[in-house]
N, C-alpha and C positions, 0 to 999 in steps of 0.2 A: 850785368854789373861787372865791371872791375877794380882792380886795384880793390885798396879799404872802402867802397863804397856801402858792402855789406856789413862792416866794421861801423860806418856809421849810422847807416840805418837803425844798427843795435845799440848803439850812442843815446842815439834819441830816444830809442824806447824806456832804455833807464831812466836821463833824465825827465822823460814825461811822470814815468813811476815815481821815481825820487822825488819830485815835484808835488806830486798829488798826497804822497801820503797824510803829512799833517793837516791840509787843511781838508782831506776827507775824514778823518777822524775828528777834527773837531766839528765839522759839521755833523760828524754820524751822533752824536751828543745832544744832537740841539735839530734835528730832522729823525721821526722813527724810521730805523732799519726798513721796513714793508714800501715806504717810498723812497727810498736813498738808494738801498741794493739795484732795484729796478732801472733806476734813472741813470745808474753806472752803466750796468749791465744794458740798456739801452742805448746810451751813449757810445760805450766798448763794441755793438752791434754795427750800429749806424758808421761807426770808423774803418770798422772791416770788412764793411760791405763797400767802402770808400776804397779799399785796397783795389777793387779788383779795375778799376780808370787808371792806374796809376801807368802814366807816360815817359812819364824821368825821374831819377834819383830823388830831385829835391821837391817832387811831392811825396815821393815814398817816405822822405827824411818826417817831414811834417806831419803824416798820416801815421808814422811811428810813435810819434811824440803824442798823439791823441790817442795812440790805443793805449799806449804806456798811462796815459792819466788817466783814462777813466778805471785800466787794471788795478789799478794802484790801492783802488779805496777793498776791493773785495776781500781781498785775502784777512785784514783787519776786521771789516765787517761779520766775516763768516765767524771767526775766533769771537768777535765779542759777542753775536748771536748762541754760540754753542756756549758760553762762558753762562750766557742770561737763562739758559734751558736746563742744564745738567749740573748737578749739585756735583760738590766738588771729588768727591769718591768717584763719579763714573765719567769726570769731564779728560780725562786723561784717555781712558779708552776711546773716547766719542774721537779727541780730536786725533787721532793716530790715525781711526776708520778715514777721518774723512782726507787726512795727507796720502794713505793707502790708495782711496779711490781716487784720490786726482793723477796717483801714477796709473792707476787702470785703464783712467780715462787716458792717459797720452797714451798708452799703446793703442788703446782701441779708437780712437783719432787718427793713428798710424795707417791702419788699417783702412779706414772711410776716406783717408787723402790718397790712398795709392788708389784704390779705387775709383773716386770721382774723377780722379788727373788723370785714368787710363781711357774710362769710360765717357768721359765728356770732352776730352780731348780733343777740340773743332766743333765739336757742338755748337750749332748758332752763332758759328764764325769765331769764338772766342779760345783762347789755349785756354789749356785743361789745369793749369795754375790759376787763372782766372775765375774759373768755377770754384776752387778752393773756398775764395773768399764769397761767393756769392752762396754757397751752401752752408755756410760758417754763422751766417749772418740770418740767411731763411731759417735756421734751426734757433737761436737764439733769441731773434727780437720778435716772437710769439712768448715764448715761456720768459723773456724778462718783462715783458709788459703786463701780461696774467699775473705777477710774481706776486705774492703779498706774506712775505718770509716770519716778519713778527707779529702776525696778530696778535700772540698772547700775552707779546712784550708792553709794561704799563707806558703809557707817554706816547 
């Protein structure tokens, strides 16, 4: 990459986010959370296992803008799921746990990309950035298929 190329790959990924949010939240209304989450989180899967073909910029551009949308619906999701579970005294603590662990998990994601990128490094002919996203994607589109997050949510 040169120049802003990087600048706009991040571009995209916003406006994909930006994009997505409202008409994921009103679909999350009118679709239960146990298939909506999923179909993100599958979608977001299938995107980033699309990263790791990416030959020029202006696929990367495009592949950004799709992870950016399907990201976009979760983070609302998850907040309205912890909203629908935890009465309102312990929904404060709940959602703090869970902003905590999502920094836990970037370190510890830290960690399994230095790792994958040193150790698969040519592996199967491919750089070890390339495995990034194919591990990324092997770990995810199992557990968001399995997912079924609201069973106990009515609707």
């Amino acid at each position: 990459m040169n120049g802003n190329e990087l600048t706009y790959a991040t571009t995209c990924w916003t406006v994909g986010y930006a994009l997505g949010q409202v008409p994921s939240n009103l679909i999350l209304t009118r679709v239960p959370p146990r298939y909506w989450i999923p179909m993100l989180e599958i979608g977001w899967g299938l995107a980033t296992l699309a990263s790791f073909r990416v030959q020029t910029c202006h696929q990367l551009y495009l592949i950004r803008f799709f992870v950016g949308l399907f990201e976009s619906g979760f983070y609302p999701a998850a907040q309205y799921l912890l909203g629908s579970f935890y009465k309102p005294g312990e929904l404060g603590k709940r959602a703090v746990l869970f902003h905590c662990m999502g920094a836990v998990g970037s370190m510890l994601s830290s960690i399994l990309a230095a790792a994958t990128y040193t150790g698969l490094n040519g592996a199967r002919g491919l750089e070890g950035w390339r495995w990034l996203f194919i591990i990324d994607a092997v770990i995810s589109e199992p557990a968001s298929a399995r997912a079924d997050l609201s069973h106990r949510l009515p609707g």
